[in-house]
Legacy VTK file of the C-alpha trace (Angstrom):
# vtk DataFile Version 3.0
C-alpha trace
ASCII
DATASET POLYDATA
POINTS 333 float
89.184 -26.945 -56.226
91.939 -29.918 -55.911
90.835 -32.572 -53.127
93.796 -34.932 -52.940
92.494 -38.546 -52.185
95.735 -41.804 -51.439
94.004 -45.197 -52.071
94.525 -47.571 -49.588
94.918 -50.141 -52.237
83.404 -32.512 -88.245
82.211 -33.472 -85.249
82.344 -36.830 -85.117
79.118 -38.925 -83.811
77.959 -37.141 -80.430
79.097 -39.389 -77.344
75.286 -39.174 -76.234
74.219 -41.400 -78.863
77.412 -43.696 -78.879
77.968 -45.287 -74.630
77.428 -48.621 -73.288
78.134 -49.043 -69.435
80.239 -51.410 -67.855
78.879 -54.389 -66.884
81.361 -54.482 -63.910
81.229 -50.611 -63.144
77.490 -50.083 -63.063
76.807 -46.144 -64.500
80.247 -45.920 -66.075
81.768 -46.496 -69.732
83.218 -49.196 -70.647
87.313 -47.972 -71.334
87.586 -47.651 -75.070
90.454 -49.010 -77.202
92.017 -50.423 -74.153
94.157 -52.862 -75.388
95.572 -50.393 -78.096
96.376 -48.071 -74.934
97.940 -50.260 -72.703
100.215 -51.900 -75.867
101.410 -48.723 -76.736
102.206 -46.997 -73.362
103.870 -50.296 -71.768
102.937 -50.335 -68.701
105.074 -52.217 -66.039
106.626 -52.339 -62.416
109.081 -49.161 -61.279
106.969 -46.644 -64.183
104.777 -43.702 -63.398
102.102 -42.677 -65.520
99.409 -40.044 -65.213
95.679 -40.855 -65.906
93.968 -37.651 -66.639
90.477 -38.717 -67.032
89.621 -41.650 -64.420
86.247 -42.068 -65.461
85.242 -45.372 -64.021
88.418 -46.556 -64.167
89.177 -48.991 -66.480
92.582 -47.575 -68.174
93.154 -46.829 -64.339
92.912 -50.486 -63.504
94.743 -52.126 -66.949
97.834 -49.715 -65.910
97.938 -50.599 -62.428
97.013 -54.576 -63.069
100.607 -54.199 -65.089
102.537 -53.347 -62.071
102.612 -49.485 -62.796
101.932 -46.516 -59.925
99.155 -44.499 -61.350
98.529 -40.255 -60.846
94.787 -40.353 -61.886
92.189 -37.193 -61.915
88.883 -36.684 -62.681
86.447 -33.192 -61.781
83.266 -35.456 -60.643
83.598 -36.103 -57.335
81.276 -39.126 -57.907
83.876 -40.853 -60.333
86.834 -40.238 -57.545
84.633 -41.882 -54.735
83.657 -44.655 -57.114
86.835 -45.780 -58.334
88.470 -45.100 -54.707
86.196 -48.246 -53.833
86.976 -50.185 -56.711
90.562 -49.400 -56.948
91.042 -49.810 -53.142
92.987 -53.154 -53.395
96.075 -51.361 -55.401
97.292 -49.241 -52.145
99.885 -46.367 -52.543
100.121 -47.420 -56.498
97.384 -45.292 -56.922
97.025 -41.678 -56.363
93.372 -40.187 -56.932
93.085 -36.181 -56.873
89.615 -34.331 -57.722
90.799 -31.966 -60.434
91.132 -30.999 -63.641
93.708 -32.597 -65.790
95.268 -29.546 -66.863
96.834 -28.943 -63.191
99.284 -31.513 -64.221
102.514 -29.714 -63.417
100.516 -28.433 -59.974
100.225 -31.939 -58.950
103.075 -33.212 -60.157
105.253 -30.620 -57.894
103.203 -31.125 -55.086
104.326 -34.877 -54.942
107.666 -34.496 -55.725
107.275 -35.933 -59.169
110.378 -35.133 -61.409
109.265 -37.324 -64.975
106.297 -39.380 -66.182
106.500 -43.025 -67.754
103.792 -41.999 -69.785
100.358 -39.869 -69.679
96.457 -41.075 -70.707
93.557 -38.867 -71.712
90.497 -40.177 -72.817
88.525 -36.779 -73.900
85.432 -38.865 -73.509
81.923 -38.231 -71.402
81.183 -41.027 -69.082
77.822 -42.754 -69.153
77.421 -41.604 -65.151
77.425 -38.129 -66.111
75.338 -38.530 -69.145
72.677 -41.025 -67.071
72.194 -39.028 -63.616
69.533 -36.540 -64.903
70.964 -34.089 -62.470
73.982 -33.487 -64.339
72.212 -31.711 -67.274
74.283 -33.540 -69.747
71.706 -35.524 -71.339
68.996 -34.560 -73.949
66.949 -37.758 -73.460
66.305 -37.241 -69.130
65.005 -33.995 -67.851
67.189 -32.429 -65.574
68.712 -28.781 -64.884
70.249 -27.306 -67.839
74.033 -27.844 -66.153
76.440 -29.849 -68.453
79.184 -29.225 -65.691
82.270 -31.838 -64.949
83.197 -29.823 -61.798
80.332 -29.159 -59.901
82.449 -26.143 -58.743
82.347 -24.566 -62.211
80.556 -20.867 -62.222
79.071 -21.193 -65.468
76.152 -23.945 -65.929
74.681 -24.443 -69.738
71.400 -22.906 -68.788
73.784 -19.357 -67.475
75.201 -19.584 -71.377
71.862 -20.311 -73.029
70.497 -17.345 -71.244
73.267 -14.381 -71.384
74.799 -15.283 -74.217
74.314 -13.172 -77.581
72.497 -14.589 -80.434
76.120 -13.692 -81.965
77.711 -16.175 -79.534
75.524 -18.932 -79.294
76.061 -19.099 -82.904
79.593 -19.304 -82.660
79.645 -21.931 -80.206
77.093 -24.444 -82.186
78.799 -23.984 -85.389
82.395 -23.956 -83.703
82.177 -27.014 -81.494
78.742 -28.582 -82.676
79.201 -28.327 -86.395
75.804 -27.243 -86.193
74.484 -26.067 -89.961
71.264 -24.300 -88.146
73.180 -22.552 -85.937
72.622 -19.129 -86.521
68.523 -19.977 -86.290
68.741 -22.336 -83.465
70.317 -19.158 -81.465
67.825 -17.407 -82.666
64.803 -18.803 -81.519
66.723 -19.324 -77.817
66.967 -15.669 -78.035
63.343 -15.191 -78.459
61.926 -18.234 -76.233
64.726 -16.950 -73.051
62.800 -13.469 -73.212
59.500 -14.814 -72.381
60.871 -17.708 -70.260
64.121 -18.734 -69.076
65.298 -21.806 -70.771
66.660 -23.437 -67.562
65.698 -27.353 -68.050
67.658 -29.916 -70.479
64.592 -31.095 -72.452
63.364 -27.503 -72.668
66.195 -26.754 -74.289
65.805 -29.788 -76.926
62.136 -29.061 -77.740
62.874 -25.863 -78.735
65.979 -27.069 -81.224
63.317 -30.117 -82.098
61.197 -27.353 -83.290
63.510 -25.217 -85.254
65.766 -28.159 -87.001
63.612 -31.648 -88.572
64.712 -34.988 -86.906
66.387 -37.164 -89.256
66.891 -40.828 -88.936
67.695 -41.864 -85.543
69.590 -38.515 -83.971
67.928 -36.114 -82.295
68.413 -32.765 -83.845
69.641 -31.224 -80.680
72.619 -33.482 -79.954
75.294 -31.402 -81.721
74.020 -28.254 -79.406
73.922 -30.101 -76.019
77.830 -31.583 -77.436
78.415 -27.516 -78.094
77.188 -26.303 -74.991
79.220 -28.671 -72.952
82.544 -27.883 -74.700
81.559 -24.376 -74.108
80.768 -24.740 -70.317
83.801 -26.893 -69.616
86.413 -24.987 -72.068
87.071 -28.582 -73.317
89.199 -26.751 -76.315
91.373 -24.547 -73.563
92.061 -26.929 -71.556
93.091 -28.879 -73.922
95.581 -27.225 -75.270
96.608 -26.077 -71.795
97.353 -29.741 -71.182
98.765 -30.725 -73.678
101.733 -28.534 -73.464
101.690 -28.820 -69.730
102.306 -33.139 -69.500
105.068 -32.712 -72.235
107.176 -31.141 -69.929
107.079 -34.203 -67.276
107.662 -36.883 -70.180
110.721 -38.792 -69.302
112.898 -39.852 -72.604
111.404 -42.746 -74.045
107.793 -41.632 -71.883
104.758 -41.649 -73.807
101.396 -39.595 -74.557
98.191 -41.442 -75.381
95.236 -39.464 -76.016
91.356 -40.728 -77.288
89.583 -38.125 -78.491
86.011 -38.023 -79.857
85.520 -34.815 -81.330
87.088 -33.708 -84.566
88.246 -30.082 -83.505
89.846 -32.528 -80.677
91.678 -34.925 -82.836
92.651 -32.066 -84.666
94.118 -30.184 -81.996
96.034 -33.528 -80.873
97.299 -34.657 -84.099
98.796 -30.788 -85.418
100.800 -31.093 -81.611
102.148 -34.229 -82.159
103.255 -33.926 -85.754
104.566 -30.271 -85.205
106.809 -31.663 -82.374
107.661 -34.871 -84.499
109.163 -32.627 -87.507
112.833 -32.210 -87.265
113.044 -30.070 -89.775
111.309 -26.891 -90.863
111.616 -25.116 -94.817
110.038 -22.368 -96.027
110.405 -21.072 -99.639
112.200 -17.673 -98.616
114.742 -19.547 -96.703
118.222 -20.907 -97.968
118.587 -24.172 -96.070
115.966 -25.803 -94.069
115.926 -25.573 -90.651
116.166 -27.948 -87.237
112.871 -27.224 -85.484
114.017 -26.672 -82.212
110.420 -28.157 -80.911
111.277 -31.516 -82.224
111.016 -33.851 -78.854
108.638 -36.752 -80.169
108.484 -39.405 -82.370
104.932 -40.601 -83.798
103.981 -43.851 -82.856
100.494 -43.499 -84.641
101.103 -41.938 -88.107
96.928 -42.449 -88.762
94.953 -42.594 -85.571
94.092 -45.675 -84.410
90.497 -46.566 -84.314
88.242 -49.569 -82.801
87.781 -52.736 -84.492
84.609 -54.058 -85.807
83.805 -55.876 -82.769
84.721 -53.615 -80.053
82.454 -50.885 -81.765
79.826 -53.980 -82.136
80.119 -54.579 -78.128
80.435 -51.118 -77.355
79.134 -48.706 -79.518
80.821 -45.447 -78.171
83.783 -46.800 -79.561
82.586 -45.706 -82.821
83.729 -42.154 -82.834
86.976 -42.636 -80.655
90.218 -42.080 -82.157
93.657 -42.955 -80.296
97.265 -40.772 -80.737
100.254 -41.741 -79.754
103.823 -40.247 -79.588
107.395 -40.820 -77.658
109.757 -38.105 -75.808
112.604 -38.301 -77.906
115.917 -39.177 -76.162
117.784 -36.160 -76.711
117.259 -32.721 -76.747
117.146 -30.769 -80.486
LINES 2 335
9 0 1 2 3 4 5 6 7 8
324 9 10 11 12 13 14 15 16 17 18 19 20 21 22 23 24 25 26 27 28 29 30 31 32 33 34 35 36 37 38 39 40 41 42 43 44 45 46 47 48 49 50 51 52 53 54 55 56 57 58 59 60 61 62 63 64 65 66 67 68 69 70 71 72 73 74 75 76 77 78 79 80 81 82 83 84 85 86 87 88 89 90 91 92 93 94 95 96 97 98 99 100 101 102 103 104 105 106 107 108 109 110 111 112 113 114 115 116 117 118 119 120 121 122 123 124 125 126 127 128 129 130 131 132 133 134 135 136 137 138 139 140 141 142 143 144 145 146 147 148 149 150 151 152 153 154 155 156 157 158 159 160 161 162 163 164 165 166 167 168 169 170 171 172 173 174 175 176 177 178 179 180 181 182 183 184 185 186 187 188 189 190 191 192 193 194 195 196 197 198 199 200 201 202 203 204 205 206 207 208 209 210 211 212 213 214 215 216 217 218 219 220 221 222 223 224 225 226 227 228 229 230 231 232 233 234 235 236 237 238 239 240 241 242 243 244 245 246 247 248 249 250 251 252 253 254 255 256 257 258 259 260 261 262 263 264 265 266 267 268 269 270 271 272 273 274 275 276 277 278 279 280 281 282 283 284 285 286 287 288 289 290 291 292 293 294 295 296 297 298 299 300 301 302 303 304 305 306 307 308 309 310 311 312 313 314 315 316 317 318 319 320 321 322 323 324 325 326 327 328 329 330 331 332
């Protein structure tokens, strides 16, 4: 589903145990690395850019504050209504559409958008979603087992917990939780499902409580809720999917700017970039090394860039988030 809305103005640490809300945008995170953002994707009068996680809407804002017309997206329909309010004042600068930010080119075509200024994605969970007990995101509120973004999305957590193979669940805590236990986590939610269905979020961690020892302050189930949530939203597909769909909307000179906060994430982001930022390719069974014909970016972040001291002081789900950047090349390879 796509609502269209015009304004009329290892892993790394689990985002669960690492948000702080905005004091001006009650329920949602405060936007990470923001300065870093908006100093490398120059935001300014005339430029488009596309926001692909609007959150509460505080890249949103620091884009449009610099004169820029913003495309932004989000799947909760309670983060589009929120920052429609907020964001009211900026008028036909901003563009809100309930979907997910892999429809890029969809959009795009559908408003007669030819290039892109420059795109944002902050990977990140808002502190809404994780808060509202409903949402099944959180380990520390009982709720329904959900861990949706789209309420529209067929498959909730508790549908995986329950159909899945012990074979599967493993794969998904060790491949997206880095979970050591996972293969005996699985299988005790094997055995618990048959006698009950595991349909409620701290049902779910009371059983992993019981099968993995809490150490220090995390609870042992946080890397499986994290695992379950990539899972339910394809967080790694889409990804991907994305990534190789906004590249083809980059103007020359237009800029990508991605946080991530998940190590298969910053992984996935860092191998595109560089791959499209080699010009040249050599193998040892060639002659002559080669022009990569993918070569249409130039880094702007060699090493991510991470938060300071005090910004992960004042906001501690800064901690784990790591910024990209990289520039469409002027000319075609």
């Amino acid at each position: 589903m796509m609502d269209y809305i015009s304004s009329t103005e290892t892993a790394t640490e689990p985002e669960e145990f690492a948000m702080s809300a905005d004091p001006q945008s009650p329920g949602y995170h405060r936007p990470v690395l923001l300065e870093e953002c908006i100093a490398h994707l120059l935001p300014a009068p005339g430029k488009i850019f596309f926001e692909g996680t609007l959150g509460g809407g505080g890249h949103t804002r620091a884009l449009l504050e610099a004169g820029a017309k913003v495309i932004a997206t989000d799947q909760d329909p309670a983060a589009i209504t929120e920052a429609g309010e907020k964001l009211a004042g900026y008028g036909a600068h901003l563009v809100l559409h309930r979907a997910n930010f892999s429809e890029v080119s969809r959009i795009l075509t559908e408003l007669g958008i030819a290039s892109l200024d420059g795109a944002l994605f902050d990977l990140g969970v808002s502190s809404h979603q994780f808060d509202t007990p409903e949402r099944g995101f959180s380990l520390q509120h009982d709720g329904p087992l959900d861990a949706r973004m789209s309420p529209d999305a067929p498959q909730s957590a508790a549908d995986l917990v329950n159909t899945a193979s012990d074979e599967e669940l493993t794969r998904i805590f060790r491949e997206y939780g880095d979970e050591p236990a996972a293969w005996r986590i699985a299988s005790r939610i094997v055995r618990e499902r048959a006698l009950k269905p595991i349909t409620r979020t701290l049902q779910l961690a009371d059983l992993v409580a019981g099968v993995v020892p809490r150490k220090g302050r995390t609870h042992p189930a946080t890397r499986v809720f994290m695992a379950l949530r990539m899972a339910v939203n394809r967080e790694i597909e889409v990804l991907i999917e994305m990534l190789g769909e906004v590249t083809k909307h980059l103007a020359p000179g237009g800029r990508l700017a991605v946080i991530s906060f998940h190590s298969g994430e910053d992984r996935i982001v860092k191998n595109f970039m560089r791959e499209r930022a080699t010009e040249w390719h050599d193998r040892p069974e060639w002659p002559a090394p080669r022009r990569n014909p993918g070569h249409i970016f130039r880094l702007l972040t060699t090493r991510p860039i991470v938060a300071s001291a005090d910004e992960q002081k004042d906001n501690p789900r800064a901690r784990s988030a790591k910024l990209r950047v990289a520039e469409r090349l002027h000319h075609a390879c």
